[in-house]
N, C-alpha and C positions, 0 to 999 in steps of 0.2 A: 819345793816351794808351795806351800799353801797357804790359803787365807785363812787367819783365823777365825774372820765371820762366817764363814763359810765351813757348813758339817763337813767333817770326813766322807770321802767318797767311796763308797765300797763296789767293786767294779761286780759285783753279783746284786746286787738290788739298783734297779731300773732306775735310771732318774725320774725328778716327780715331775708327772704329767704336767703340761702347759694349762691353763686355765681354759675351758670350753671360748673358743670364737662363736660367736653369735652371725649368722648369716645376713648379706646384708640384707637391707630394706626392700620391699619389689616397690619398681619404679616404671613407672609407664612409659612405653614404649617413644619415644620422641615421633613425631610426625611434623609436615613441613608445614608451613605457614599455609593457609589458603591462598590461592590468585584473589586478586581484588575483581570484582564482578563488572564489566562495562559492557553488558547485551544491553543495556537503556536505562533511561533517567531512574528516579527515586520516584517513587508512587507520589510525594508533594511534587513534584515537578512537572512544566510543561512541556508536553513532545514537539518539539518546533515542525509548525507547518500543520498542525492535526486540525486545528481552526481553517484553515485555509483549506484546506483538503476537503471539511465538510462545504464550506462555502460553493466547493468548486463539483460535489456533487449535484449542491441542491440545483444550482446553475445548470447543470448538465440536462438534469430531468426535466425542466421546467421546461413547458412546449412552447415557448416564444421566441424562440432562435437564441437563445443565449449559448448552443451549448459553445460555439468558437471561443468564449469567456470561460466557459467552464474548462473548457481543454485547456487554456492558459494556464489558469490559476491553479487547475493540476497538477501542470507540470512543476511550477513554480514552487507548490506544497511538496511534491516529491525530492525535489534537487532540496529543502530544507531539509527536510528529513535527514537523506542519505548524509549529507554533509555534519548533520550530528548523530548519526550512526544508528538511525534507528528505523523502522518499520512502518509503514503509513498504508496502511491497505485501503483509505477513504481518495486517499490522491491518485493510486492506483485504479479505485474503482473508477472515479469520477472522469481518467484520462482514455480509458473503455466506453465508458456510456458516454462519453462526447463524441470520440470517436466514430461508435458503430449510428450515433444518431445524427450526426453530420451526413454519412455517407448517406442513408435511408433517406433524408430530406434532400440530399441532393438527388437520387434516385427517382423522389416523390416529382420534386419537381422539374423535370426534364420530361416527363409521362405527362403532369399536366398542360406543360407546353406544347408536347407536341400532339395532346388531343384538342386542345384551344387554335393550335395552326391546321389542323383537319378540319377542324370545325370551321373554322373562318375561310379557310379555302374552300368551301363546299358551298360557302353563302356565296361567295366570289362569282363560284363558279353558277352557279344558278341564275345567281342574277346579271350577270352577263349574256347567258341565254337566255333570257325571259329580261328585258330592259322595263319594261315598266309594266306597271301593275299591281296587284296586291296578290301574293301566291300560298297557301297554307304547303308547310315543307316540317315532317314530322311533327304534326301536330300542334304549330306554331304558326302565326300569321305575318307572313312579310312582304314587306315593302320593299319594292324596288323601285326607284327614281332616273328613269330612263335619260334623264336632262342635260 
């Protein structure tokens, strides 16, 4: 049974080669998607609390007793921060420089107190031993009111 379309086969000459396959195409390597980025806002965006954080530096620094406000409003800029996941090193500074300038002003003033209680217990005491008169005491002229 043979086809007629088909030549005679002669089992000594090879069958005709298959047409060359062409290799396929080079195709690049797949890789994964990237993560989407969420270490902080978009460069238009604002960092919640960064205003408030400088607020709460300049408050710190400024030598009129604010820094108790400053320490607040630090803390305040920081818990924003953190709550939107980002970094605030001005809330940070400003809850430092309140901090170490509270402690120094309380420091300061506990030392003037108790040089102004020395000092007035000296006048006390003077002029209780000396009731009246006018007495020079380091270089100062005082009164004492024996009466």
């Amino acid at each position: 049974m043979t086809d007629p379309t088909q030549p005679p086969v002669n089992p000594q000459t090879p069958p005709p080669a298959a047409p060359p396959v062409a290799p396929p195409a080079y195709q690049q390597p797949g890789y994964p998607a990237a993560p989407a980025y969420n270490g902080g806002p978009a460069a238009t965006g604002t960092v919640p609390g960064r205003t408030l954080g400088i607020v709460a530096l300049v408050l710190a620094i400024v030598p009129v007793g604010l820094q108790p406000i400053g320490l607040i409003l630090g803390i305040v800029a920081l818990v924003q921060s953190k709550k939107a996941g980002v970094k605030n090193g001005m809330a940070v500074a400003a809850i430092i420089v309140s901090s170490v300038l509270i402690v120094i002003g309380i420091i300061i003033g506990i030392v003037v107190a108790v040089v102004f209680a020395n000092a007035a217990g000296d006048l006390i005491q003077f002029c209780a031993n000396n009731p009246s008169g006018v007495y020079e005491l380091n270089g100062q002229m005082i009164t004492c009111n024996g009466g």
